[in-house]
DOMAR-552306 format. One line per field, with one value per residue (C-alpha): residue in three letters; x, y, z. Coordinates in pm, 1 decimal, decimal comma. Layout:
N
residuo = ALA	...;
X = X	...;
Y = Y	...;
Z = Z	...;
// end
This chain:
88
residuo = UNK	UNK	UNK	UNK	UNK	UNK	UNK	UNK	UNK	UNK	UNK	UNK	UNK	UNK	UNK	UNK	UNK	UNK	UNK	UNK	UNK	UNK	UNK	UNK	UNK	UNK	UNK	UNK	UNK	UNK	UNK	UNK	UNK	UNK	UNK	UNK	UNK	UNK	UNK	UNK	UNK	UNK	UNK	UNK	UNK	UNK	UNK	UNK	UNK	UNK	UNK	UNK	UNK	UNK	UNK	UNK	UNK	UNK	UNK	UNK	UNK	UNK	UNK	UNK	UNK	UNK	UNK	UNK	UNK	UNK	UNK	UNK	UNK	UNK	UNK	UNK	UNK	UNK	UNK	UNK	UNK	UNK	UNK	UNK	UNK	UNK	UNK	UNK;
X = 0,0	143,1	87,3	209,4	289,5	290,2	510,3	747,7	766,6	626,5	319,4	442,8	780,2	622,8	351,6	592,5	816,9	556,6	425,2	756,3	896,4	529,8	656,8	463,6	531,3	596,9	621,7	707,0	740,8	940,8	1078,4	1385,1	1622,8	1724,6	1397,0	1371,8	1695,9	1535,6	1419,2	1719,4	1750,0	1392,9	1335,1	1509,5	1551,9	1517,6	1458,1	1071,8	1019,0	908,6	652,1	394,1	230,8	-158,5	-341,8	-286,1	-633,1	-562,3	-246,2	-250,6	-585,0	-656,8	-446,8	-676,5	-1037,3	-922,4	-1270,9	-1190,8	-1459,7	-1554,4	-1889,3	-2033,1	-2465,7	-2364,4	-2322,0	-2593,6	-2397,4	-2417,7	-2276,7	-2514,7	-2304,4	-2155,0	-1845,7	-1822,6	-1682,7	-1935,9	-2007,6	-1801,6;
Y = 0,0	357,1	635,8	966,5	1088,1	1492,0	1586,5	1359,9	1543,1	1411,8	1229,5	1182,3	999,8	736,3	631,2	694,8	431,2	155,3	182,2	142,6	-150,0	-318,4	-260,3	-5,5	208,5	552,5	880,2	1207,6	1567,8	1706,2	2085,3	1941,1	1692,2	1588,6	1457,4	1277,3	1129,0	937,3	724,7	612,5	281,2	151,4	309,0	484,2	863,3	1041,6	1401,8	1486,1	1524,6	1848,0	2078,3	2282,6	2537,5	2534,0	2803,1	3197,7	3212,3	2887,9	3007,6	3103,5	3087,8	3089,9	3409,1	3563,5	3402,2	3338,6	3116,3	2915,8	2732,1	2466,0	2447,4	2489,0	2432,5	2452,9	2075,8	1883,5	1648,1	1627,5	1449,7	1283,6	1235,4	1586,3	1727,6	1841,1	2175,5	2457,3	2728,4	3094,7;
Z = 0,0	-82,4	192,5	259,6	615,0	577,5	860,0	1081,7	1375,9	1732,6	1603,3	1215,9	1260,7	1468,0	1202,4	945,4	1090,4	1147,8	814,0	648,9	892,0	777,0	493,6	309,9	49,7	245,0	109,9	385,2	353,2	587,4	610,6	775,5	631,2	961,4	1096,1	753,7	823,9	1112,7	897,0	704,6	877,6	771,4	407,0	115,9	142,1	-195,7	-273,5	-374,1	-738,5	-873,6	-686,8	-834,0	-575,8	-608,2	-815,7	-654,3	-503,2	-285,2	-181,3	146,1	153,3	510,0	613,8	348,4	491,1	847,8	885,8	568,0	421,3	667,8	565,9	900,4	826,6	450,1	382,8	466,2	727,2	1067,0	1377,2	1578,9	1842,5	1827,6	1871,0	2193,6	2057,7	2135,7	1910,1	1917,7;
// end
């Protein structure tokens, strides 16, 4: 199976880790070679292939619409159990 692990910091690296000694197909992102290097004993490290940034109107998107589009009442779905998150 192929999976990605987008960040390999406190909670990534673990997961990361167990996937590949499973022995999964692992892809991470890291900003930091040297968290990526971590992982060195259990997989192959290889730089990412080329990286295209998303369209200008998605970048940064939520510094420009700080309540993003979660689609709060504007989906149809709910949670019958709820969230336990109250509303602001």
């Amino acid at each position: 199976m192929k999976i990605a692990v987008l960040g390999i910091g406190l909670m990534g690296y673990p997961m990361a880790r167990r996937l590949c000694e499973a022995g999964h197909q692992v892809h991470v992102w890291s900003r930091t070679l040297h968290k990526a290097q971590r992982l060195a004993g259990v997989t192959e490290l290889a730089p990412a292939g080329t990286f295209y940034y998303a369209e200008e109107d998605h970048q940064q998107y939520l510094h420009k619409v700080p309540h993003g589009y979660c689609g709060l009442g504007g989906t149809g779905v709910s949670c019958p159990i709820g969230t336990g998150v109250g509303a602001d």
